[in-house]
C-alpha positions in Angstrom: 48.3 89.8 53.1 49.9 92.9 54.7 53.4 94.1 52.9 56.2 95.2 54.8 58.8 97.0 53.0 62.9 97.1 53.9 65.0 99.5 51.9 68.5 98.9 52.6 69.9 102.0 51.8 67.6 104.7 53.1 65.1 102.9 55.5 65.6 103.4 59.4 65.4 100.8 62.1 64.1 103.2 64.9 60.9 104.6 65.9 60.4 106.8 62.9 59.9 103.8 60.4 56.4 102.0 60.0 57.6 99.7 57.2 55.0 101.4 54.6 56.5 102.0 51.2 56.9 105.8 52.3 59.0 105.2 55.5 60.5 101.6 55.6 62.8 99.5 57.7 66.3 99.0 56.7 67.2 95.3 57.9 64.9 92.1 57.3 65.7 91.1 61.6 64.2 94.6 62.8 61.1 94.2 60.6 60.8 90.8 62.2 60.8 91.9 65.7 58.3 94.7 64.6 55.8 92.0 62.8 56.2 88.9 63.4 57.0 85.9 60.8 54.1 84.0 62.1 51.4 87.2 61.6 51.6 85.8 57.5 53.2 89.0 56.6 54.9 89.7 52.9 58.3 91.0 53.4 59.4 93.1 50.2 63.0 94.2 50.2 65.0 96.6 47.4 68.6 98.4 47.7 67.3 101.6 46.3 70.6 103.6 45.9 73.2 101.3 45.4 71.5 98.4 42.8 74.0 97.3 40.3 73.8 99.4 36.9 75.0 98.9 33.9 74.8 99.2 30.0 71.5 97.3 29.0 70.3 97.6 32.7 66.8 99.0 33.8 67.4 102.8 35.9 64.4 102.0 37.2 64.9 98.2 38.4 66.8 99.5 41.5 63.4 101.2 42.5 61.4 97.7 42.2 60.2 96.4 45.8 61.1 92.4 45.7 60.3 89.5 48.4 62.8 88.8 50.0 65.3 85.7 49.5 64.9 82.1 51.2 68.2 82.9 52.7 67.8 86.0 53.9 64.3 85.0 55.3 66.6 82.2 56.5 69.3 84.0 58.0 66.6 87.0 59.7 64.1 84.4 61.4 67.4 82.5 62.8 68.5 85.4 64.3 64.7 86.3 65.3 64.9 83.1 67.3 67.9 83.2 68.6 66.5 87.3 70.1 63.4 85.7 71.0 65.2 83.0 73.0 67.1 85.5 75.1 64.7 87.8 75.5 63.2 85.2 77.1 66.0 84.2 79.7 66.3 88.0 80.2 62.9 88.1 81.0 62.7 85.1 83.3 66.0 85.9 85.2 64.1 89.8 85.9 61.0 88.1 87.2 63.4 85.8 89.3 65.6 88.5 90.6 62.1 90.4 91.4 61.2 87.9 93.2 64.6 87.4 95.2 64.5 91.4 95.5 60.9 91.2 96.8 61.7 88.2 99.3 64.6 89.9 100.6 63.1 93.4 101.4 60.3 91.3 103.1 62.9 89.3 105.4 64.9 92.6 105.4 61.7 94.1 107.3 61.5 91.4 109.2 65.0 91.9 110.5 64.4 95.2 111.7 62.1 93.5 114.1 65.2 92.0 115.8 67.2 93.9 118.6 70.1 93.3 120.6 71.2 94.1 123.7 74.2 93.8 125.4 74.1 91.6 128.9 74.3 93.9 131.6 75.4 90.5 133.6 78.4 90.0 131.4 81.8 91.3 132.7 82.6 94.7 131.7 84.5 94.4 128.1 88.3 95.5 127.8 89.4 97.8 124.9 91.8 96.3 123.1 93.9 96.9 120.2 93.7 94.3 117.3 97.2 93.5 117.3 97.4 92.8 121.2 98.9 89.7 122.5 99.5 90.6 126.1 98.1 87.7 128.3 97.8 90.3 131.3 95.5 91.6 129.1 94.2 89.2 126.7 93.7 85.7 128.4 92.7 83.4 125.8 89.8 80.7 126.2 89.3 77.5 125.1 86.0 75.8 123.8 87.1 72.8 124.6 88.5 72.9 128.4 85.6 75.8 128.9 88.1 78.0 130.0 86.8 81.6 129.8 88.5 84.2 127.8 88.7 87.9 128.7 85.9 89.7 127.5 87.1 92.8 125.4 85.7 95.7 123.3 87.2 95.9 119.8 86.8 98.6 117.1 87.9 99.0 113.5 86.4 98.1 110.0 85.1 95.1 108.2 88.4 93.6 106.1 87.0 90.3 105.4 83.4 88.8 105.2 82.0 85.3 104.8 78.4 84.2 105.8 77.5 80.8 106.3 74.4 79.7 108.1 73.4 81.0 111.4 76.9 82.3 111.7 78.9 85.4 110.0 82.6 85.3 110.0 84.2 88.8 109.7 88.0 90.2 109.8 88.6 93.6 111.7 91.4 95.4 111.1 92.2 98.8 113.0 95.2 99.6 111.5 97.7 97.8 114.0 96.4 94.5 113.4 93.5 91.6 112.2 91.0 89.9 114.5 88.8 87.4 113.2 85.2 88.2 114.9 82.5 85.2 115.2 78.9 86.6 114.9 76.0 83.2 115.9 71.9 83.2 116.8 70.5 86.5 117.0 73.2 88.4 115.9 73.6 87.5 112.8 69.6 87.9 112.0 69.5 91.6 112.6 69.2 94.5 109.9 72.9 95.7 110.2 74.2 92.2 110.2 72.3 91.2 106.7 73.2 93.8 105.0 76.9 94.3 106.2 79.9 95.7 103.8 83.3 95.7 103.4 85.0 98.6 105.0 81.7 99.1 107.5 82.9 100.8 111.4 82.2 98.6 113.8 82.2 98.3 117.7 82.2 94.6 119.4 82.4 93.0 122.7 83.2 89.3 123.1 85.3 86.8 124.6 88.8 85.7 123.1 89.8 82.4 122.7 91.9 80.4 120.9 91.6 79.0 117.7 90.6 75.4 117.7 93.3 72.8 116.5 93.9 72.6 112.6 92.3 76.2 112.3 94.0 79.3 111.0 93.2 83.0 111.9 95.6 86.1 112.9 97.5 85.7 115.9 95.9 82.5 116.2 92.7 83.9 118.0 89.0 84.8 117.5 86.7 86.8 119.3 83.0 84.9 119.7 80.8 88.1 119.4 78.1 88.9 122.3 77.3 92.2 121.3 77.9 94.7 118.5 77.1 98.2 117.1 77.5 99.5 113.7 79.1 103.0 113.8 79.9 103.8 110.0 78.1 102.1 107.1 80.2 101.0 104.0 78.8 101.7 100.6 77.4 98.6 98.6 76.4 97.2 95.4 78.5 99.5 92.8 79.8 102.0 95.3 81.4 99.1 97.5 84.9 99.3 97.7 86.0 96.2 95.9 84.2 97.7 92.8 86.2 101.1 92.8 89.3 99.7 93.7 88.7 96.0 91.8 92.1 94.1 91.5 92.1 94.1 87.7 91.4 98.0 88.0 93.8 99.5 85.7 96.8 102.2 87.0 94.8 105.1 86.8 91.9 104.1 88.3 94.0 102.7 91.5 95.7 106.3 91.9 92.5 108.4 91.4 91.3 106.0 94.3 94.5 105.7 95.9 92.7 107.0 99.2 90.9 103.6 98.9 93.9 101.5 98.0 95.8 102.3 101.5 93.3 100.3 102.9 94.7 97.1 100.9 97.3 94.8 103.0 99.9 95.3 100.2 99.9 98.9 100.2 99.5 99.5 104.4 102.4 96.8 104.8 104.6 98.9 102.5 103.4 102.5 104.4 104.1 100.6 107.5 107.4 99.7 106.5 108.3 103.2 105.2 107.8 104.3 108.5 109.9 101.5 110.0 112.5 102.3 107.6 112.4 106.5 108.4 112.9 105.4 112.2 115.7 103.4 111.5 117.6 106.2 109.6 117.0 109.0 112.2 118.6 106.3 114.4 121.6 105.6 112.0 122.6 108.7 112.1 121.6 109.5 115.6 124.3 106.7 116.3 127.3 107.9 113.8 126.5 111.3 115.7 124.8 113.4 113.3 122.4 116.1 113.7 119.0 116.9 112.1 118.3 120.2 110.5 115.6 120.6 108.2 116.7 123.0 105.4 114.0 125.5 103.3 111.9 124.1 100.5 111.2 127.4 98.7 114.8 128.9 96.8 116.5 130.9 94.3 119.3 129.2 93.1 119.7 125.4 91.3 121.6 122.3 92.2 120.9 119.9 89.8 119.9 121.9 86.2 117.3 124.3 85.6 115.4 122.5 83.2 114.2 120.3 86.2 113.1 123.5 87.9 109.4 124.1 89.1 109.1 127.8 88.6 106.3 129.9 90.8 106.0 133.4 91.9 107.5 134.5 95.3 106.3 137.8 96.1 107.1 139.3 92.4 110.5 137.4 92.6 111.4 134.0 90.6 111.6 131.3 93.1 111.8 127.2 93.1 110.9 124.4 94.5 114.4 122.8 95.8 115.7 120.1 94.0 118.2 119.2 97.0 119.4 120.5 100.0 123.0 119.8 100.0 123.9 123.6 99.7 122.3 124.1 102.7 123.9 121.1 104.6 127.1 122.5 103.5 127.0 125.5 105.1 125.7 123.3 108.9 129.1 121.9 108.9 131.3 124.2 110.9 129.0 125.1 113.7 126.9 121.4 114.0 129.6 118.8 113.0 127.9 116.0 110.5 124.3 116.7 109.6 121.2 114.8 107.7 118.0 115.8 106.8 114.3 113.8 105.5 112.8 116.5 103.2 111.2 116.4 99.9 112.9 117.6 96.9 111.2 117.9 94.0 112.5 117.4 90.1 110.4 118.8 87.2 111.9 116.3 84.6 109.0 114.8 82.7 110.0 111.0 83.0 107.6 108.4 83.3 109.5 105.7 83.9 108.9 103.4 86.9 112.0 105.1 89.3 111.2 108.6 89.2 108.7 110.9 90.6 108.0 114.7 90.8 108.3 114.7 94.6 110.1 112.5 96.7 111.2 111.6 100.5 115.1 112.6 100.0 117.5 111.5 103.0 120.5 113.7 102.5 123.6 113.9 104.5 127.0 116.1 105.1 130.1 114.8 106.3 133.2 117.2 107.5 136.7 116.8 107.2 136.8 113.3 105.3 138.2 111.4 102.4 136.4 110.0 99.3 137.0 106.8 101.2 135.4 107.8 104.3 132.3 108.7 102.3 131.9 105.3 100.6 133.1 103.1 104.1 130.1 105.3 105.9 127.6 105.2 102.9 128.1 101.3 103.4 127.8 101.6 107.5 124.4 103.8 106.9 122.2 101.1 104.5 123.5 97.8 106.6 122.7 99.4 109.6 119.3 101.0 108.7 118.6 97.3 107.1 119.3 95.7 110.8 117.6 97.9 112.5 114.3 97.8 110.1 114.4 94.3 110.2 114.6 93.8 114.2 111.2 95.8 114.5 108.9 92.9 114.4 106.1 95.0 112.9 108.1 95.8 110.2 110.0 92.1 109.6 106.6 90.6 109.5 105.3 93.2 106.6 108.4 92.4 104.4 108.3 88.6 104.7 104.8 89.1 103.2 106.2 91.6 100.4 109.4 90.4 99.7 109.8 86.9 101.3 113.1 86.3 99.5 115.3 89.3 100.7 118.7 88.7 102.1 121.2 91.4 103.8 123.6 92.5 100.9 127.2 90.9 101.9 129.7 92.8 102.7 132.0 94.9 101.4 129.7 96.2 98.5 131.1 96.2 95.2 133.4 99.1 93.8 133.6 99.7 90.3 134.9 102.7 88.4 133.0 104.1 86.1 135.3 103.6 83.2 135.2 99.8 84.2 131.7 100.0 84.1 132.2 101.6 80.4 134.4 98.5 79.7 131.9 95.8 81.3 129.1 97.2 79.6 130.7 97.2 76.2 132.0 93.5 76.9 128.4 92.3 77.9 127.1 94.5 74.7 124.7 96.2 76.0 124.5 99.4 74.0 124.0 102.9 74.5 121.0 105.1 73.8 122.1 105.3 70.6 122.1 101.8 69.7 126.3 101.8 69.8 129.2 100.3 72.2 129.2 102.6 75.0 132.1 105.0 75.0 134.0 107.0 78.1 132.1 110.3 78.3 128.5 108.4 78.3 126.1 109.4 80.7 124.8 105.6 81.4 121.5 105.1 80.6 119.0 104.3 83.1 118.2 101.0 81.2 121.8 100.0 81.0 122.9 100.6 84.1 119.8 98.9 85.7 120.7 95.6 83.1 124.0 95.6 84.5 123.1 95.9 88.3 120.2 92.8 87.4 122.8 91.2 85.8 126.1 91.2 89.0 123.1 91.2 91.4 124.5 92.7 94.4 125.0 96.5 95.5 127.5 98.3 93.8 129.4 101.5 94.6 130.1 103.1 90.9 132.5 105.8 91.4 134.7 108.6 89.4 132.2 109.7 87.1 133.9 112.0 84.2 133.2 115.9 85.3 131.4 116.9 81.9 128.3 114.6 83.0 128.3 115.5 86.7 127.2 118.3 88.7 129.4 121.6 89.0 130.2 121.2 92.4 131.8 117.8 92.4 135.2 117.4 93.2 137.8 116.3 90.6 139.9 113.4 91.4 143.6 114.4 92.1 144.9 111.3 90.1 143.0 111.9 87.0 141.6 115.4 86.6 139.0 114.5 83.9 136.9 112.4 86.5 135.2 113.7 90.0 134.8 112.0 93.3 131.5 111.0 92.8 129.5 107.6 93.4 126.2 106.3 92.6 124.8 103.6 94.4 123.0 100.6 92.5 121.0 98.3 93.4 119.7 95.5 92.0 116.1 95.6 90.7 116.0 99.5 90.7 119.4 100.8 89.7 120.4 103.7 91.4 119.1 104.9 94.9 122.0 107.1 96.4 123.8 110.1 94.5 127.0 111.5 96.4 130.3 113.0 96.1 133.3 115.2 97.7 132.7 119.1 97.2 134.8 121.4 95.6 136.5 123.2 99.0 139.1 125.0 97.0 138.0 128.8 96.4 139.4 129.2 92.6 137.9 125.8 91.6 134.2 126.6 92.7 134.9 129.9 91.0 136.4 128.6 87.7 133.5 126.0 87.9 131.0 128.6 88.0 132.4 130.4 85.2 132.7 126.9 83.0 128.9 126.7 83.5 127.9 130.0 82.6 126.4 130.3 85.9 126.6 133.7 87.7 128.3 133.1 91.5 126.4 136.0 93.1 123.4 134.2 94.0 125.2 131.3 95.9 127.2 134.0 97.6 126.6 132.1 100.7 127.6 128.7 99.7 131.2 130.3 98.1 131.9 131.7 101.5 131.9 128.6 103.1 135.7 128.4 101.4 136.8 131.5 102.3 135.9 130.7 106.2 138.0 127.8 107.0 137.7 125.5 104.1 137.5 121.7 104.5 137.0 118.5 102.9 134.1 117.3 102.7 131.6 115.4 101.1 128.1 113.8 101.2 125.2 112.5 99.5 121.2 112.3 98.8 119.4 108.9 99.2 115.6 108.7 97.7 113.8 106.9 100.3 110.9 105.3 97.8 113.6 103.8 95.4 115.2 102.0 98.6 111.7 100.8 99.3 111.2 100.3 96.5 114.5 97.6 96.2 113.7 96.3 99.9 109.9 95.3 99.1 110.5 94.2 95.7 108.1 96.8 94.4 108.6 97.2 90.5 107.6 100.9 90.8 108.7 104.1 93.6 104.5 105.1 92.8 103.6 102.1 95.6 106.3 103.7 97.9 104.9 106.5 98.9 101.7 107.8 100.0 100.3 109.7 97.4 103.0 110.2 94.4 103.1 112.6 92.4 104.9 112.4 89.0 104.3 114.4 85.1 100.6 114.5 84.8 99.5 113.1 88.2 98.9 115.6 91.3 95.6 114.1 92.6 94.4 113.4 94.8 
């Protein structure tokens, strides 16, 4: 009888063991599966460094090869069978797929045998758009009244794919619409058919015709295919795109593919809405007479801090990306009357929460010769009417009833609360401050709090008057009550804040004195201080980030789906 030895301690389960006394195995299971119970082998077993020792005990026991227990014999050949068993199964489901593999390259071949060709006796095909509904140009048939459709040529990539037999169902989409395309006989037996992906360029001619009663498609059509041709192959198998971009794919793995995710219907709806949105604030303000200008990105003096600063090199000279361009509107005012602009800004503040981003779309504005009133009355004007206007473009109205099927216009007028009533509201509702205390006057509210309060009224809110140690150096102080500015903030619910604005300081020796406060030396924004000593006036305006608006009109719970690629503290890819 043949001896296999297992030392516990020292013996190896890999290809260097032979389970001789000289280089043994180290588990009972892995000497089964190298010998076999039923080959009538002796199994002896010893712990050869670890063995129990004690006063009266043998030092040289440990060293003692023994057969191994009932139980562990037990325990291994369980184990043993339970391998054996699944090895099996493993074995039998390789030799199956095999056999599937091997059956499907041979009808595969087979398919390559099979060519279509378009009917040169067939009207010549229409190019359409997918999201066409003109009956000039798209006359629907009918399958049951045998009414002939137009026959049109359709391009754009495989959304959605379902075979049954003898007939392939797919979803185009072009990127202005979906058209269900019916693929029958021939068509679907080809190579290209068989082994068609997601995401796969594709050119088809067919007729269009209306879905049958009690059947649901876009639009309420389908196009019965006569011909195709595949222009771009998809990847497949573990390239295809609903492996990279799987919907339980966590956050990273969606922005490192984020070129992939675009093609979703949730993120293209929200792009598509952006756009709508940008349209409709260009003409806001076209309406209220204001002028576009589109101020420099690359400067040398701060708005907002330095420590949100991104520093670079401008020809041996320290320069910055901008933060904002109100200084520049400023200076627009006398010679252009009101003025906006849609430019990025960027902030070098290393927050990851879910509102803030290292580049962003800001819509900033100017307004001459006007009252802290007039600024929140027009503030009001500019987000109602950009909201009508989004929502009367149908393409956009039918994107946000799939993203946010609940919204409603905010009522007017929006609420206005000071900001020591919002001190005295918060401390009422105990909601604490960073610190874990009642918030006091002189806090700089908390992101968290004043998001839990805006959640909490639900409905926009205008929070005004700001005290001037928390607000930018610019801001003008309130006549009434010197230690707040005319400043406002405006909340909404869901995402907290999403405008910033205020009256400037048009008073010479106050922009001066507020230099000085700040340690800040007033040479470098020589050419904003001017703009008091050439006709002064008051005036005030405001910065809007267009993703957090988004964000609060599609019910997104991050700005990072608002935009096309974000950027934000450790993410600048791809």
């Amino acid at each position: 009888m043949a001896s296999i030895y297992i030392d516990e301690d020292v013996g190896r389960d890999d290809s260097t063991a032979t389970g001789s006394e000289s280089a043994p195995y180290k588990t009972l299971l892995y000497a089964f599966q190298q010998h076999a119970p039923s080959d009538g082998a002796q199994y002896l077993t010893r712990k050869s460094e670890t063995e129990p020792t004690g006063e009266g005990a043998d030092p040289a026991a440990k060293l003692e090869w023994k057969p191994a227990t009932k139980s562990a014999m037990k325990k291994a050949t369980n184990l043993y069978e339970q391998k054996k068993r699944k090895a099996a199964k493993e074995q039998e489901l390789a030799i199956r797929e095999k056999e599937e593999a091997d059956k499907r390259k041979l009808v595969l071949e087979e398919a390559k045998k099979v060519i279509i060709k378009e009917d040169t006796s067939l009207a010549k095909p229409v190019r359409v758009r997918l999201d066409e509904t003109d009956p000039a140009i798209v006359k629907l048939g009918s399958s049951e009244t045998e009414t002939p459709g137009t026959r049109v040529r359709v391009l754009g990539r495989v959304h959605r794919l379902r075979t049954q037999k003898d007939m392939i169902f797919l979803t185009l989409a072009d990127g202005y619409g979906y058209l269900q395309c019916i693929l029958t006989g021939d068509l679907t037996k080809t190579y290209d058919a068989m082994t068609l992906t997601l995401e796969t360029s594709m050119a088809l001619h067919g007729e269009m015709r209306a879905v049958p009663p009690k059947q649901h498609a876009p639009n309420n059509r389908e196009l019965y295919v006569d011909f195709y041709t595949v222009i771009g192959r998809a990847a497949g198998d573990k390239e295809a795109i609903t492996t990279r971009v799987a919907p339980d794919a966590d956050p990273q793995t969606l922005y490192n593919n984020r070129h992939l995710v675009l093609r979703g219907e949730t993120a293209s709806a929200i792009m598509k809405v952006r756009a709508a949105t940008l349209r409709a604030f260009r003409k806001t303000f076209e309406e209220t007479r204001m002028l576009e200008v589109t101020p420099p990105a690359m400067v040398q003096t701060q708005v907002e801090g330095g420590s949100t600063l991104f520093k670079f090199d401008y020809y041996g000279e320290d320069a910055y990306l901008t933060q904002s361009s109100q200084l520049y509107l400023e200076t627009c005012l006398p010679s252009m009357g009101d003025v906006f602009c849609v430019c990025p800004s960027f902030r070098a503040e290393k927050s990851l929460t879910r509102r803030h981003l290292s580049e962003y779309t800001h819509i900033e504005a100017e307004l001459d010769f006007i009252t802290f009133t007039d600024l929140l009355d027009h503030l009001e004007t500019i987000i109602c009417r950009v909201l009508e206007l989004t929502l009367a473009d149908p393409v956009a109205k039918a994107n946000l009833d799939q993203l946010n099927p609940d919204f409603k216009m905010p009522s007017r007028p929006f609420r206005r609360m000071k900001y020591s009533e919002a001190i005295e509201w918060l401390r009422e509702h105990e909601i604490p401050n960073e610190e874990g205390k009642p918030h006091e006057f002189g806090d700089d509210i908390a992101e968290a709090a004043e998001r839990r309060m805006t959640d909490i009224i639900n409905q926009p809110i205008f929070l005004t008057h700001f005290p001037a140690e928390i607000k930018a150096f610019y801001m003008k102080k309130d006549p009434e009550d010197r230690r707040v500015t005319e400043s406002v903030d405006v909340l909404m619910p869901g995402v907290g804040e999403i405008v910033g604005g205020s009256m400037r300081m048009d008073d010479w020796d106050e922009l001066m004195a507020a230099y000085a406060h700040e340690g800040m030396d007033p040479s470098p924004y020589y050419w904003y201080t001017d703009q008091r000593k050439y006709g002064t006036s008051p005036h005030g305006g405001y910065g809007l980030g267009l993703e957090r608006f988004l964000a609060w009109l599609c019910a997104r719970y991050t700005v990072r789906d608002c935009c096309l690629y974000p950027r934000f503290t450790g993410r600048c890819t791809p």
